[in-house]
N, C-alpha and C positions, 0 to 999 in steps of 0.2 A: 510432415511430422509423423512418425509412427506409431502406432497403438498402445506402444509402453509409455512415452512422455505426454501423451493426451489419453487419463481415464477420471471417472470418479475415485476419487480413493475412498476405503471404508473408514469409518467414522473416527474409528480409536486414529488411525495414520496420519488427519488429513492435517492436522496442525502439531505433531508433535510422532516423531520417529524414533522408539526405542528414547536413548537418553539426548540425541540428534534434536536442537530446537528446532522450528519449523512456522516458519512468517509467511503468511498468504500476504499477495497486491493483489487490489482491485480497483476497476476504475468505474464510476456512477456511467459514465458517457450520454447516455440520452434513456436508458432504461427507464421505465419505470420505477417510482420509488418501493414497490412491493415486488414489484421481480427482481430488485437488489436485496431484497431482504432475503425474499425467501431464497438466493444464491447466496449469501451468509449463514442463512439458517444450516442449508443443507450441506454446505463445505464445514460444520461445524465450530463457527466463529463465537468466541463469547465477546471480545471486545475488539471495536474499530479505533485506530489509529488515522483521524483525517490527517493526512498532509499535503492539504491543498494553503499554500501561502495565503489564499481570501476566500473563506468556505463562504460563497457566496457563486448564486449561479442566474445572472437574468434570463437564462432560457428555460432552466430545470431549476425550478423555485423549490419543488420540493427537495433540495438538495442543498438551501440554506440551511446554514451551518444550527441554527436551531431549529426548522424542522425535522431534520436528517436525526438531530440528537434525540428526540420526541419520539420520532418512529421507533428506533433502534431502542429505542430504552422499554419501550411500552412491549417491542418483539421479545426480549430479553437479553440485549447486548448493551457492555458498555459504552459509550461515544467517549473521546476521547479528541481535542484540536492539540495538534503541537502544529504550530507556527515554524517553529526554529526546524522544520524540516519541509520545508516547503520548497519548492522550486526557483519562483520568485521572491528572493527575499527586499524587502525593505530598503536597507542599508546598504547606498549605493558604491561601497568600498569592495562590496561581492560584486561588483557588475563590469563588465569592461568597458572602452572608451563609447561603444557604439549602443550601453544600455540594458546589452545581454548577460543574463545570470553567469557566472565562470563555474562553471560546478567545481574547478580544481581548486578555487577560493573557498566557497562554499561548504568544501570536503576536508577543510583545515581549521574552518573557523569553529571555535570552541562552543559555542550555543547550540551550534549543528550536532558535534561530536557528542556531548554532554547530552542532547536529548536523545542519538543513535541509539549509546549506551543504558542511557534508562528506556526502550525500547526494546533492547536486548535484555536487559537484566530480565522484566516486567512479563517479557512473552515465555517464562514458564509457570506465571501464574494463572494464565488464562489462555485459550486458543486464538491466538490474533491475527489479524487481517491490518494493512496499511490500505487509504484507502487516497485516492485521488480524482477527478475528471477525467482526465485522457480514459478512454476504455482498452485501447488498446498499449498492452503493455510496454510494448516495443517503441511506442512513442511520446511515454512519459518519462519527466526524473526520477521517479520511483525506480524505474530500471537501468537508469544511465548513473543517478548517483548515489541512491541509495542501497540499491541490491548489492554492488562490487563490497560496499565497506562492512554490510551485514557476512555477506560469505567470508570477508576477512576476520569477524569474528563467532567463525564458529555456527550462522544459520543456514538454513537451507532453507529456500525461499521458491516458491511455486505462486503461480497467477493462476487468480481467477476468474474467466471470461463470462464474458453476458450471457453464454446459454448457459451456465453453472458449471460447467468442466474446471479441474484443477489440472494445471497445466505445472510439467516442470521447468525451471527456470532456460537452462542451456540452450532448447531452440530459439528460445527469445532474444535469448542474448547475441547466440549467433547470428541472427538476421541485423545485427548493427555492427556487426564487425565484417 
């Protein structure tokens, strides 16, 4: 990765480019609940978008979905659960024969679409982050199916890694193609 797709960005860039919207991912993975914060604080996040299908974690408790919202609220960010973006969903008509999420299903159905868009409408009122478990971005849904549809409308979408770096989307995406 070279030095231009991996920096800090300064403060005014890191969620919003000129009139360009601008969506951070991040994934909890095993962090600390205060070294995720303070890597929201510093990438300049006002509000979290969980889109983990079951904000519930039995290894990294503090990353139930009402702790997580407790922290981040008291830090000064919004919490925020959309379900209907989740990876795994519920309703087993998104699932193929063998169980597995179809993200191409997934990416059609209307609850999905419908919360994208009020995710996209939403993220110029505040600096926002979607957030999930996987830490690494490359191998969450976040970047398999909800990055592609966000760039189709118009954001530009950067990860944010566990040391606190904001990363641009493109290397990520190319290491899955």
């Amino acid at each position: 990765m070279d030095r231009r797709s991996r920096r800090r960005l300064p403060a005014a860039a890191r969620t919003r480019v000129g009139a360009v919207r601008v969506i951070l991912t991040v994934g909890h993975g095993n962090l600390p609940q205060d070294a995720l914060i303070r890597n929201l604080q510093g990438a300049g996040v006002e509000r979290v978008i969980d889109v983990r299908s079951r904000p519930y974690s039995r290894w990294h408790p503090h990353f139930n979905r009402r702790r997580i919202a407790e922290a981040l609220t008291t830090a000064g960010m919004a919490y925020e659960w959309e379900p209907a973006l989740g990876g795994k969903p519920e309703d087993p008509s998104l699932h193929t024969t063998d169980g597995t999420p179809d993200y191409a299903l997934i990416a059609r159905h209307k609850p999905f679409l419908d919360a994208l868009d009020l995710l996209v409408a939403t993220s110029a009122e505040a600096s926002t982050a979607i957030m999930c478990a996987e830490g690494d971005p490359a191998g969450c849904h976040r970047t398999v199916l909800i990055v592609p549809l966000l760039g189709e409308r118009g954001v530009t979408v950067r990860h944010l890694l566990k040391d606190g770096t904001v990363v641009d989307d493109a290397p990520t995406t190319a290491r899955l193609l």
